[in-house]
PALO-410019 format. One line per 8 residues: number of its first residue (from 0); for each residue x, y negated, z of N, C-alpha, C, O, CB. Coordinates in nm, 4 decimals, m for minus. Atoms other than C-alpha are relative to their C-alpha. Glycine has a CB too. Example, Ala and Ser with C-alpha at 12.3 -4.5 7.8 and 13.67 -1.06 7.14 Angstrom:
2
0	0.0890 0.1190 0.0000 1.2300 0.4500 0.7800 0.0900 m0.1200 0.0000 0.1936 m0.1181 0.0665 m0.0992 m0.0027 0.1246 | m0.0820 0.1190 m0.0060 1.3670 0.1060 0.7140 m0.0770 m0.1090 0.0730 m0.0261 m0.2198 0.0899 0.0414 m0.0462 m0.1415
END
This chain:
82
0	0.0763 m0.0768 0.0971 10.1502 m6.4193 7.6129 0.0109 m0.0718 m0.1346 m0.0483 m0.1787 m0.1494 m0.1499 0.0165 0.0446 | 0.0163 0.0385 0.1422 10.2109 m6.4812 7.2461 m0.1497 0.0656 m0.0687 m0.1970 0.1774 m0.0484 0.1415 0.0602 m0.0834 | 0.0952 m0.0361 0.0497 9.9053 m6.5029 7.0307 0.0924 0.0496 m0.1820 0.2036 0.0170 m0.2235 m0.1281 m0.1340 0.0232 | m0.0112 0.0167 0.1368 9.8907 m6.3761 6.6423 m0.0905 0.0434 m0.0670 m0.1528 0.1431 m0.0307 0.0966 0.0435 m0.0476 | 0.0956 m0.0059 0.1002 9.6744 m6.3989 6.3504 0.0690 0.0859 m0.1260 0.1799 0.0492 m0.1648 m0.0458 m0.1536 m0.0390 | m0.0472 m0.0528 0.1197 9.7199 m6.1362 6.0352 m0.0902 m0.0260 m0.1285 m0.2023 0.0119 m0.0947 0.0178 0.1423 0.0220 | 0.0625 m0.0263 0.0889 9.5628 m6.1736 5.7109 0.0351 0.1334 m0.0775 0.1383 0.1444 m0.1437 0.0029 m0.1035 m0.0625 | m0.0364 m0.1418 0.0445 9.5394 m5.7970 5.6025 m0.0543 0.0136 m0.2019 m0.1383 m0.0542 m0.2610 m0.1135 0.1300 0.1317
8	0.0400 m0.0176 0.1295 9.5151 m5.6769 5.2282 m0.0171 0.1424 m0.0142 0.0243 0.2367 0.0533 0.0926 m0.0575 m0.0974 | 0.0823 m0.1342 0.0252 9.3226 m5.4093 5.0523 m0.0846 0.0975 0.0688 m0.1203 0.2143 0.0537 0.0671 0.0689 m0.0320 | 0.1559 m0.0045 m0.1137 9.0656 m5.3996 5.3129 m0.0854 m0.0696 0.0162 m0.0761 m0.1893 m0.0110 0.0041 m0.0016 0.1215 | 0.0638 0.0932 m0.0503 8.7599 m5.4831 5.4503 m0.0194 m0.0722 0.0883 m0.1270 m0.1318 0.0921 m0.0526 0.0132 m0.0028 | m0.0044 0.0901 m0.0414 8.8507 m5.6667 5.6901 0.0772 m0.0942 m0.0025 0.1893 m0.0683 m0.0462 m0.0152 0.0185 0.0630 | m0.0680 0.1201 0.0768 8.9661 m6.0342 5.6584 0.0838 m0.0442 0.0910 0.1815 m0.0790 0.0246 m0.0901 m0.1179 m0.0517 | m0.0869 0.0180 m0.1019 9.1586 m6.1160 5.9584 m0.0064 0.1125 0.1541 m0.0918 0.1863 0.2033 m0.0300 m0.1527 0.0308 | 0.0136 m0.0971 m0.0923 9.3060 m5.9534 6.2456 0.0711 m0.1139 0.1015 0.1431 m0.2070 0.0654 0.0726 0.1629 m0.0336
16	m0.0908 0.0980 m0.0746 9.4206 m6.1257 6.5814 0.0019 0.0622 0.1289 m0.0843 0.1186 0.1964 m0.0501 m0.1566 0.0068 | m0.0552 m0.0778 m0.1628 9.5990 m6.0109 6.8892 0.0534 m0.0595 0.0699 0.0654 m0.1772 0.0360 0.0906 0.1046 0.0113 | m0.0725 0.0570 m0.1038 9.7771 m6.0938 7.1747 0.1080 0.0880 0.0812 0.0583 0.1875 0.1339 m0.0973 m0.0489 0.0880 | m0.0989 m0.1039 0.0212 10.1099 m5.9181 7.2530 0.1064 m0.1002 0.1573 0.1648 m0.2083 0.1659 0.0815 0.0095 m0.2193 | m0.0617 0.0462 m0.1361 10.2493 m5.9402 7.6461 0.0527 0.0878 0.0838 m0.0218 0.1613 0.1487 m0.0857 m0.0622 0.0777 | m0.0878 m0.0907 m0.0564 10.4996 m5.7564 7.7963 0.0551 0.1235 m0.0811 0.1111 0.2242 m0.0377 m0.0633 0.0443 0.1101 | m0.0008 m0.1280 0.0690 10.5159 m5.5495 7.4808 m0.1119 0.0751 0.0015 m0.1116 0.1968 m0.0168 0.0924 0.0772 0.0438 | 0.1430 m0.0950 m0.0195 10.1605 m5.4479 7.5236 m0.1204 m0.0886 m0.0593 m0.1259 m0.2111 m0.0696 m0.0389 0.0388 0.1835
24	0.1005 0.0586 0.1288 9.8754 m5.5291 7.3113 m0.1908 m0.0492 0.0924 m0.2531 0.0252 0.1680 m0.0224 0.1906 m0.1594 | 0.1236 0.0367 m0.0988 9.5228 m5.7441 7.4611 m0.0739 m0.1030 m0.1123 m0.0282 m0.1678 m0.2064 0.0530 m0.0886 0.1753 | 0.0816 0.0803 0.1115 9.2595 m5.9146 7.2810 m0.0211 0.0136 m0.1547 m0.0309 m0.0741 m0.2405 0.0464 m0.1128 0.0040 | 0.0020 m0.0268 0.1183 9.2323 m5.7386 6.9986 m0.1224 m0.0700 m0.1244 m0.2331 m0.0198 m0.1049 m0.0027 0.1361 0.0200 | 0.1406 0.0060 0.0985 8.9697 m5.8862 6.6925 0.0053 0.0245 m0.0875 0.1098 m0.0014 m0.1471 m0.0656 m0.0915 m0.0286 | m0.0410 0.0132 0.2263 8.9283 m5.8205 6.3224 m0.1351 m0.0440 m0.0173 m0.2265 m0.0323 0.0643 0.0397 0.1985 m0.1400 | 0.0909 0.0973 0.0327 8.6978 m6.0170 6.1510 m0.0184 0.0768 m0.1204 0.0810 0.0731 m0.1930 0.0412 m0.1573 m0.0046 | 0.0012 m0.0195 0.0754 8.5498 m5.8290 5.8964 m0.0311 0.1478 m0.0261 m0.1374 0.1145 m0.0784 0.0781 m0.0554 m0.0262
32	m0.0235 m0.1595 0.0162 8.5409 m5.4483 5.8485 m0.1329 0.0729 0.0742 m0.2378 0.0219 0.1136 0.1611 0.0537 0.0843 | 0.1074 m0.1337 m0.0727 8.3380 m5.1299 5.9980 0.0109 m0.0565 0.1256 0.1308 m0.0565 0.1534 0.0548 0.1896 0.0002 | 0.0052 0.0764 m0.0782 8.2676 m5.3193 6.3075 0.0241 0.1326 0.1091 0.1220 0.1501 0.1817 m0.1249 m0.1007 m0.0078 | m0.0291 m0.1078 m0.1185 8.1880 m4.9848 6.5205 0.0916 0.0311 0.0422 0.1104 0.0547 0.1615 m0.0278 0.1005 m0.0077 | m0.1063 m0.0921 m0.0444 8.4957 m4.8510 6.4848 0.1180 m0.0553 0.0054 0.2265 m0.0124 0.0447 0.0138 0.1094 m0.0751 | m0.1355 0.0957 m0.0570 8.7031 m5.1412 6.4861 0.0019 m0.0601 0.1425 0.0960 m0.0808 0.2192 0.0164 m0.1338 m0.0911 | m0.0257 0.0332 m0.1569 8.5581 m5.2626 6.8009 0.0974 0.1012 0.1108 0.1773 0.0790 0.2017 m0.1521 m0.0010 0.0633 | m0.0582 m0.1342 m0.0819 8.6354 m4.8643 6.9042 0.1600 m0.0207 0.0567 0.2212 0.0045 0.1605 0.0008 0.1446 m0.1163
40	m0.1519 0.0045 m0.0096 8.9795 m4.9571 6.8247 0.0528 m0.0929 0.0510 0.1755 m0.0833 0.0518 0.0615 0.0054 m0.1030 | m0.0669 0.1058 m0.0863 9.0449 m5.2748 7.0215 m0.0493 0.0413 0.1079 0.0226 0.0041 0.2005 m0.0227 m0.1492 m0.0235 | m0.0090 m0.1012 m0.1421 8.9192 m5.0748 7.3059 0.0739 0.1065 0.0376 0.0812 0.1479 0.1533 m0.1008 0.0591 0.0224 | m0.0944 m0.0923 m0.0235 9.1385 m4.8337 7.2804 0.1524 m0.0147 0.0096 0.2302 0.0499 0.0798 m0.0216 0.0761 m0.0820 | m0.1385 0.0363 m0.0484 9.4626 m5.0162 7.2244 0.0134 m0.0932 0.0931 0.1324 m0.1216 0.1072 0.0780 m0.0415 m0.0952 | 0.0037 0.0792 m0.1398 9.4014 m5.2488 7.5275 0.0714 0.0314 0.0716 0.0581 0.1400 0.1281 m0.0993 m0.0021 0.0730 | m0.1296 0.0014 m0.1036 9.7025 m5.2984 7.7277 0.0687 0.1173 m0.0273 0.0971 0.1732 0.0786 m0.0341 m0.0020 0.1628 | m0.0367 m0.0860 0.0400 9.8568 m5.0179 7.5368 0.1820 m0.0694 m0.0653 0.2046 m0.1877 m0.0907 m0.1265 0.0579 m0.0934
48	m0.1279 0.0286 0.0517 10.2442 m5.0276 7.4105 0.0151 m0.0328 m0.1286 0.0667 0.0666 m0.1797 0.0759 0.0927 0.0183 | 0.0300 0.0861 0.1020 10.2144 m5.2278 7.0986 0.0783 0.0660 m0.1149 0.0326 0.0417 m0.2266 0.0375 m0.1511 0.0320 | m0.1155 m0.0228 0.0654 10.5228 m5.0562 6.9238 m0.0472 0.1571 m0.0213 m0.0422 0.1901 m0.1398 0.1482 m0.0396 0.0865 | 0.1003 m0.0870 m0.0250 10.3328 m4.7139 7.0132 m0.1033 0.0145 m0.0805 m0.1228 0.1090 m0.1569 m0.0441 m0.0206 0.1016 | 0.1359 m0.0181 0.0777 10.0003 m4.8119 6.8780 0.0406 m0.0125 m0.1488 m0.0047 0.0658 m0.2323 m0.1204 m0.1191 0.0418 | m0.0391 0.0211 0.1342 10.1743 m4.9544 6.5598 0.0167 0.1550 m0.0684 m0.0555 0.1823 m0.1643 0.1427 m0.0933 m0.0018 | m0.0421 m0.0947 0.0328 10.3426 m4.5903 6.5165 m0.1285 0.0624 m0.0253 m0.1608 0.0958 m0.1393 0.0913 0.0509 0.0813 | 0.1075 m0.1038 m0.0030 10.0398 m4.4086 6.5844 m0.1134 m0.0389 m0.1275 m0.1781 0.0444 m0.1909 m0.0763 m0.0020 0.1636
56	0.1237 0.0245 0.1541 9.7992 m4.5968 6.2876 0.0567 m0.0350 m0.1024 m0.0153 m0.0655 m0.1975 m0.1177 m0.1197 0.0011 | m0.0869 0.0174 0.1470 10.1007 m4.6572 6.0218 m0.0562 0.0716 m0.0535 m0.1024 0.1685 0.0068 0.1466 0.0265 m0.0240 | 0.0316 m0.1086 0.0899 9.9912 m4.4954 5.7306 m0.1148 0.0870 0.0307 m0.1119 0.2064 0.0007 0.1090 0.0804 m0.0110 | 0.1271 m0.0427 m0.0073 9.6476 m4.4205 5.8276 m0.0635 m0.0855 m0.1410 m0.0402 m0.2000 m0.1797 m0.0694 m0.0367 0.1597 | 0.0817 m0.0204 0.1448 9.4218 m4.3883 5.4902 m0.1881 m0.0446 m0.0034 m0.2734 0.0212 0.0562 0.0173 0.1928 m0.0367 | 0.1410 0.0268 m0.0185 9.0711 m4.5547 5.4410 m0.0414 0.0445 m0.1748 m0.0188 m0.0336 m0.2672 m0.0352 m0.1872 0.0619 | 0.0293 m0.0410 0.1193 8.9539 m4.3672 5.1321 0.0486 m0.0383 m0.1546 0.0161 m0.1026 m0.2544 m0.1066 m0.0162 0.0107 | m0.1031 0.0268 0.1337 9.1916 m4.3586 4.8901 0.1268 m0.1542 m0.0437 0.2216 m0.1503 m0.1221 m0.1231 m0.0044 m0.1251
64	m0.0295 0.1112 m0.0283 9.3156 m4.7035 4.9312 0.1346 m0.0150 0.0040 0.1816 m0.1061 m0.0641 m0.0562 m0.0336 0.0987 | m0.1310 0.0464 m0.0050 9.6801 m4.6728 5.0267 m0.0201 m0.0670 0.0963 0.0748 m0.1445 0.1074 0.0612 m0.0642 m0.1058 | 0.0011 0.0506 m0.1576 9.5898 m4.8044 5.3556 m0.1532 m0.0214 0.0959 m0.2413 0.0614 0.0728 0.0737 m0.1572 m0.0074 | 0.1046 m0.0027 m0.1120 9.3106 m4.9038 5.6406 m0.0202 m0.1429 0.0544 0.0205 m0.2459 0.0008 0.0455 0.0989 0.1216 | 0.0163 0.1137 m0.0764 9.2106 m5.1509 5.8765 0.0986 0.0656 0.0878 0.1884 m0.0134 0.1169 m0.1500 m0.0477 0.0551 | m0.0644 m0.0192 m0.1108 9.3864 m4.9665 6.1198 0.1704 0.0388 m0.0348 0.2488 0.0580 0.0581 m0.0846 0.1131 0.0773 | m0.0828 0.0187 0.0116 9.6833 m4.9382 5.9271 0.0792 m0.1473 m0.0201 0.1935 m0.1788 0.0130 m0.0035 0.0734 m0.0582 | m0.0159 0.1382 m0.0221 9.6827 m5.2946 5.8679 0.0536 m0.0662 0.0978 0.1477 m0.1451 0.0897 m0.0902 m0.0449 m0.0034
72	m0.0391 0.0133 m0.1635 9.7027 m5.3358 6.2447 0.1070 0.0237 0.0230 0.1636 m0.0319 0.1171 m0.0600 0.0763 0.0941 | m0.1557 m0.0931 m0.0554 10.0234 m5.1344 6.2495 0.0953 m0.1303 m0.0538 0.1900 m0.1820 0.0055 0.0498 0.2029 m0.1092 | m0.1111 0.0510 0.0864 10.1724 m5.3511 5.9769 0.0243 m0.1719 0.0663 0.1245 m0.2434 0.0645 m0.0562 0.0089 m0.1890 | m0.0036 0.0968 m0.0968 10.0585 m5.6440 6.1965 0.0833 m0.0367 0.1049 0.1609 m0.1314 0.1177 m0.0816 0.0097 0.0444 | m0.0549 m0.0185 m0.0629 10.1579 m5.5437 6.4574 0.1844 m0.0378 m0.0015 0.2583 m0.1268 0.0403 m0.0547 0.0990 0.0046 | m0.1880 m0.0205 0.0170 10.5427 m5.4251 6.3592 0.0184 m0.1656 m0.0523 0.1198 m0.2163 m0.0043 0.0742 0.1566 m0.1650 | m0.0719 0.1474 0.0506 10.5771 m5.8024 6.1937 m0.0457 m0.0922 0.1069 0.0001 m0.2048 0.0873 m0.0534 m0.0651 m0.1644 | m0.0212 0.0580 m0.1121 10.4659 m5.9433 6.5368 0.0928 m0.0072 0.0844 0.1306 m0.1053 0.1485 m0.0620 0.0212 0.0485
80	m0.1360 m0.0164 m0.0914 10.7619 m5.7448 6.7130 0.1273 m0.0603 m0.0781 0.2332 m0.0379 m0.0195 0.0330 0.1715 0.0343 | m0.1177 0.0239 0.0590 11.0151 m5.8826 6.4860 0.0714 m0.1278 0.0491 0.1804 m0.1597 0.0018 m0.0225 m0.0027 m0.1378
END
């Protein structure tokens, strides 16, 4: 299991950290942000296809912003698989 830490920009939250095994995504945290719905979202990509989840929250929009927490994640993500 590889761990990784992101520092995300133009959000509120300040770090993000995952754990990426077999190509599948576990231990999700972000430190920082809309807590409800970020927890929502490390419950939901739990043991999920990492390359998948990335696709699915690219270019998700947090009010006007040019990006999200949960796009953040994506961008995380994709520079974890590299």
């Amino acid at each position: 299991m590889q761990h990784f830490s992101y520092t995300p920009t133009g959000v509120c939250s300040q770090n993000i950290s995952f754990d990426i095994k077999d190509g599948k995504i576990f231990n999700l945290k972000f430190i920082g942000g809309c807590m409800g719905n970020l927890c929502a979202i490390s419950k939901l990509v739990e043991g999920k296809d990492a390359k998948e989840i990335a696709l699915i929250l690219k270019g998700n929009d947090c009010r006007g912003k040019g990006t999200s927490c949960a796009d953040q994640l994506a961008q995380a993500i994709l520079e974890a698989l590299k």
